[in-house]
C-alpha positions as CSV (number, residue, x, y, z in Angstrom):
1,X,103.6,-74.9,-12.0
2,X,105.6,-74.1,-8.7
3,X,109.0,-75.8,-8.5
4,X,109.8,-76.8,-5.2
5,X,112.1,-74.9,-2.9
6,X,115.8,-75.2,-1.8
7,X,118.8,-73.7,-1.0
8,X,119.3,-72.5,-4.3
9,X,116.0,-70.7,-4.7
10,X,113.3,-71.7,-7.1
11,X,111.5,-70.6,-10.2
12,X,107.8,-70.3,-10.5
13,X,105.8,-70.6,-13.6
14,X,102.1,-69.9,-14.0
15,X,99.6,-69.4,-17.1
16,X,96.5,-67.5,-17.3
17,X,94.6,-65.1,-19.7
18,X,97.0,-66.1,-22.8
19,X,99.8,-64.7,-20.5
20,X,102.8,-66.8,-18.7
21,X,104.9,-65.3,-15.8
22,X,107.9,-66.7,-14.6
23,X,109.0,-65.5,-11.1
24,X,112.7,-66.6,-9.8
25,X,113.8,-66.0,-6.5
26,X,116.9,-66.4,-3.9
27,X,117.5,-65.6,-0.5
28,X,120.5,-63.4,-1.4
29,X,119.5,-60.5,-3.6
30,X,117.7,-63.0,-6.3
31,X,121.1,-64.4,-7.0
32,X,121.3,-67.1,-9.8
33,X,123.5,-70.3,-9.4
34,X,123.7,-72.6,-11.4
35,X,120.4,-74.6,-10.1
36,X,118.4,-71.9,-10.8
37,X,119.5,-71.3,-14.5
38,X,119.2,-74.6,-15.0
39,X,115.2,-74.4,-14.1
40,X,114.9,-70.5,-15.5
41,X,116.1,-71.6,-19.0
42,X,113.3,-75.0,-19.1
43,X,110.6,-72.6,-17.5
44,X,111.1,-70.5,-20.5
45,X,111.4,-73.6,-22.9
46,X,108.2,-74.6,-21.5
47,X,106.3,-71.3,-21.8
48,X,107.6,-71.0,-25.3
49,X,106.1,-74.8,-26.2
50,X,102.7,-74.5,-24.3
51,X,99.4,-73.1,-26.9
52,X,98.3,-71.6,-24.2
53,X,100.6,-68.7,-24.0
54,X,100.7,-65.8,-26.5
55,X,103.0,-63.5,-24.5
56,X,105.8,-64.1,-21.3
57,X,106.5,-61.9,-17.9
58,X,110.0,-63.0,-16.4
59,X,110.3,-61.5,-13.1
60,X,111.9,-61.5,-9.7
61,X,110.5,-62.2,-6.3
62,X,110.3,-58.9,-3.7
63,X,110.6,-55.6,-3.9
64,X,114.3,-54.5,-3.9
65,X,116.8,-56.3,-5.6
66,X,116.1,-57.6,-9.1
67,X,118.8,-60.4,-9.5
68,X,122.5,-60.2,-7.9
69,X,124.3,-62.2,-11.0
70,X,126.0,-65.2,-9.9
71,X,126.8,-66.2,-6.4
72,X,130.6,-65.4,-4.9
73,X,129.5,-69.3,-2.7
74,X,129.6,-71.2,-5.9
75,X,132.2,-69.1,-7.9
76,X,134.6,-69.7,-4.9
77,X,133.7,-73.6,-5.3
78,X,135.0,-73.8,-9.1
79,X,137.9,-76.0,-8.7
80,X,138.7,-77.0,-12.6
81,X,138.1,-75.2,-16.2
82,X,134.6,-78.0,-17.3
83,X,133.0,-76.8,-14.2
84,X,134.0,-73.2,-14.6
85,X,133.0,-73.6,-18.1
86,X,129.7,-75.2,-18.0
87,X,128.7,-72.7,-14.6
88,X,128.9,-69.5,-17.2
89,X,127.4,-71.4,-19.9
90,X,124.3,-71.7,-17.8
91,X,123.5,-67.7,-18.5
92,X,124.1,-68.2,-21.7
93,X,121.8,-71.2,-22.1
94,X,119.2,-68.8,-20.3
95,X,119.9,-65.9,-22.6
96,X,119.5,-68.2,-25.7
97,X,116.2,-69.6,-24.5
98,X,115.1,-66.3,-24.4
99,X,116.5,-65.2,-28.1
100,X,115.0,-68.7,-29.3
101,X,111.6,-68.3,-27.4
102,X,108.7,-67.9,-30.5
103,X,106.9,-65.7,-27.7
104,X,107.7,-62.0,-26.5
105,X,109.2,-62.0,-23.3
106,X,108.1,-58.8,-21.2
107,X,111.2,-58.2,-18.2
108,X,109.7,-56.4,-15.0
109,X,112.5,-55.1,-13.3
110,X,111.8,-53.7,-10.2
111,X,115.0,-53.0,-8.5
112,X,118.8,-53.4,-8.9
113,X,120.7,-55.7,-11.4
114,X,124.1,-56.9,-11.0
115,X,125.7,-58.7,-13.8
116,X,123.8,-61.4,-14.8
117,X,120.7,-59.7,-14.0
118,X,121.8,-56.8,-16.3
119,X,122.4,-59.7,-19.1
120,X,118.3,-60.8,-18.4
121,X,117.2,-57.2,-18.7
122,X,119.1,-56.8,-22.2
123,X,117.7,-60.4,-23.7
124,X,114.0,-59.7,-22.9
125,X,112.4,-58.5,-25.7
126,X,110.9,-55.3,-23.7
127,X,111.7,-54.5,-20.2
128,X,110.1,-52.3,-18.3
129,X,111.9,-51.1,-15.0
130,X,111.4,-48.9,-12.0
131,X,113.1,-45.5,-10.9
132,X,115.2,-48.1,-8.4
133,X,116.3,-50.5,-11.3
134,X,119.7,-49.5,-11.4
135,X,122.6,-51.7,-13.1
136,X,126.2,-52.3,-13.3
137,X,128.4,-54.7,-14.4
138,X,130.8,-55.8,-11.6
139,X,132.4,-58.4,-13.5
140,X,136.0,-56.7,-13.8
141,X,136.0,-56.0,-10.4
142,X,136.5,-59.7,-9.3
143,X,138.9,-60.3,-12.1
144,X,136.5,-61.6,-15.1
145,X,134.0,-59.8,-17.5
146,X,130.9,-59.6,-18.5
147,X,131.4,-61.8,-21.6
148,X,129.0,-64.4,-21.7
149,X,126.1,-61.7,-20.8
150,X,128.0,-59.1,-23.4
151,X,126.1,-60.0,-26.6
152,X,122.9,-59.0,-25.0
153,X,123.7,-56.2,-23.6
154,X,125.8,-55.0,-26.7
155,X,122.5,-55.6,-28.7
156,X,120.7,-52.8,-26.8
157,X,123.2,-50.7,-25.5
158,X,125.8,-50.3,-28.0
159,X,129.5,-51.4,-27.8
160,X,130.5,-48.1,-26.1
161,X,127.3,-48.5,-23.4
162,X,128.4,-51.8,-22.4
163,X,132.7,-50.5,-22.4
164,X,131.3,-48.0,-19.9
165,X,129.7,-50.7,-17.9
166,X,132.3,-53.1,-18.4
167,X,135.2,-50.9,-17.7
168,X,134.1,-49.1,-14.7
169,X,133.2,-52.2,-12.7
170,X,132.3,-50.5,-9.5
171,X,130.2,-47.7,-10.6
172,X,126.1,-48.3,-10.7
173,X,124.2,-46.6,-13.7
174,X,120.7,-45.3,-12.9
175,X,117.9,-46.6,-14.3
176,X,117.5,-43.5,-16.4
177,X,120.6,-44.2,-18.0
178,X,119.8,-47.7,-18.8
179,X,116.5,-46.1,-20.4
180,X,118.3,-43.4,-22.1
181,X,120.0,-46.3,-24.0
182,X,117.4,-48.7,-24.7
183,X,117.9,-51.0,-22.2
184,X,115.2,-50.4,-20.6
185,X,111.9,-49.4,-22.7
186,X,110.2,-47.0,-19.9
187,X,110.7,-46.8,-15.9
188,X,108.1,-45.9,-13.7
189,X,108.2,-44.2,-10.5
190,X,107.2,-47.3,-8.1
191,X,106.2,-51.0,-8.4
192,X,102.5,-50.3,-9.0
193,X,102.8,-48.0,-11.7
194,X,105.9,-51.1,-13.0
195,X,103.0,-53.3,-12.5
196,X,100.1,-51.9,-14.1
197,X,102.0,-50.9,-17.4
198,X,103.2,-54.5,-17.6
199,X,99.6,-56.0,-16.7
200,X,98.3,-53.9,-19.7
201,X,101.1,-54.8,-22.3
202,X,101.5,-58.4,-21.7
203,X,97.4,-59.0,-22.2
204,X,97.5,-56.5,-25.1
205,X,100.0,-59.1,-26.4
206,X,97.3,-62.0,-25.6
207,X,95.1,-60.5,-28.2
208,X,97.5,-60.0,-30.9
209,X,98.1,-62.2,-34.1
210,X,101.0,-64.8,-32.6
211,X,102.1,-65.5,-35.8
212,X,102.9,-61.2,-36.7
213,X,104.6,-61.7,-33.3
214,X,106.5,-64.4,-34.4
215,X,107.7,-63.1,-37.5
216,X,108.6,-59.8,-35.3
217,X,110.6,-61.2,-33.0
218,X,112.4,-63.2,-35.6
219,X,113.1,-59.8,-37.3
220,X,114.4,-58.1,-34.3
221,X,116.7,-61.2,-33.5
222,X,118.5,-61.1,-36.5
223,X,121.9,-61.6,-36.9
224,X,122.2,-63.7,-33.7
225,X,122.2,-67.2,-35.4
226,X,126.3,-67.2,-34.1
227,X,125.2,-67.3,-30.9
228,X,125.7,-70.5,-29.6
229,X,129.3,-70.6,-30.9
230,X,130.1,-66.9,-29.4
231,X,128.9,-68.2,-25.8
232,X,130.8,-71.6,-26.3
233,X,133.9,-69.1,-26.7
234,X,132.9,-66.6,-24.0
235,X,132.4,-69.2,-21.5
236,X,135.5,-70.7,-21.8
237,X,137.3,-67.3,-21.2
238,X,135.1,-66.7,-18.5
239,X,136.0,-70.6,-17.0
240,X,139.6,-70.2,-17.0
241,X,139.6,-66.4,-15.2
242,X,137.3,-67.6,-12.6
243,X,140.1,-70.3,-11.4
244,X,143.1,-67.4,-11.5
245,X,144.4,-66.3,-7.8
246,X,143.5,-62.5,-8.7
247,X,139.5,-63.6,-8.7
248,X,140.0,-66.0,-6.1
249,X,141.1,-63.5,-3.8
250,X,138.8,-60.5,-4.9
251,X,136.0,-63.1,-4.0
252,X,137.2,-63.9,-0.7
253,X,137.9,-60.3,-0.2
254,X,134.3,-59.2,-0.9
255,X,133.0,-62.0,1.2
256,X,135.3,-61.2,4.1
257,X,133.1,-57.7,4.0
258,X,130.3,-59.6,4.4
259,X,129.1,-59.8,0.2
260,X,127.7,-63.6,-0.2
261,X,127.2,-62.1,-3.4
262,X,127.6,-60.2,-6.4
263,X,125.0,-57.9,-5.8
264,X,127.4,-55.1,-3.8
């Protein structure tokens, strides 16, 4: 099912041979406001309901940049703490749609992630990435953090993997090091070879017992039932820091260099 298209991107869903892809996309580096998280987290939602599907591909549109986080246009247009609150809390709603999805969710990453794309990468269940898939968390940089999108990340990396992305803000990781960690499963040395190894997982996963998967993914999700009370707290730190002069000036500052986003 195709969702139209607007300014603020779009998100594409599609079914076939047991296997559902998602594919979101933006004009500016696969950036996600707050329109497209609304429709990325109900296209998961919707995968995860539908009989159909026995195993999930989220992915980004093109060939460079995976996703660029959230967009410096509508973080500049934050005016009070609900709306600042209630932006963040739509990665979080993303990220839990993911954690409460009864399917396997396969991330093909085939470029950079910023931010928010790093906190996609960590809350698939397997991501596979290319040689170009490096990631950093630029949060601190712009006076915030990386704390809605830190649970995820925290799960696969460690907490002294995502202190060395959260701390040095302006620094990218490569891909290998994201893989060294567990972030990534495997990279691969171009969007073929990306392409292939996720063609041949996701319909291996279309021919497996969905209710072994279930149970699996329930197992490797433990622990995370605190979830939506650890976003609700992590948002609202995120929606007060976002209205602060420091972050309204870093954001005007990056955009004054010609960064519309996040993704720098």
């Amino acid at each position: 099912m195709n969702r139209p298209v607007t300014e603020m991107g779009r998100v594409d869903r599609a079914v076939r041979d047991g296997v559902g892809t998602i594919t979101f996309s933006h004009p500016k580096s696969n950036a996600l406001p707050g329109q497209l998280l609304r429709e990325l987290a109900s296209a998961i939602n919707a995968l995860g309901d539908d009989d159909a599907v026995l195993a999930i591909v989220l992915q980004s549109a093109g060939e460079r940049a995976f996703c660029a986080g959230a967009s410096f246009d509508e973080l500049l247009a934050i005016e009070d703490f609900a709306t600042g609150k209630a932006f963040f809390m739509g990665f979080a709603h993303v990220i839990n749609a993911l954690r409460q999805c009864p399917k396997f969710v396969i991330g093909r990453i085939q470029g950079k992630a910023v931010g928010g794309g790093v906190g996609l990468a960590a809350a698939v269940d397997h991501a596979l990435a290319t040689d170009a898939a490096d990631i950093k968390l630029s949060e601190l940089a712009i006076g915030i953090g990386p704390f809605v999108v830190g649970p995820a990340v925290e799960r696969k990396i460690g907490r002294s993997g995502l202190a060395a992305l959260a701390i040095d803000a302006t620094a990218w990781k490569s891909a290998a090091w994201a893989e060294a960690r567990g972030l990534y499963t495997k990279t691969y040395p171009d969007i073929d070879a990306l392409d292939a190894a996720v063609s041949t997982l996701a319909h291996q996963l279309a021919h497996s017992s969905p209710a072994a998967m279930r149970a699996i993914k329930r197992m490797l999700w433990a622990d995370t039932e605190h979830w939506d009370t650890l976003f609700d707290q992590r948002a609202a730190v995120s929606g007060r820091l976002v209205l602060s002069e420091f972050t309204v000036n870093a954001i005007r500052e990056f955009k004054a260099r010609g960064n519309s986003t996040s993704h720098r």
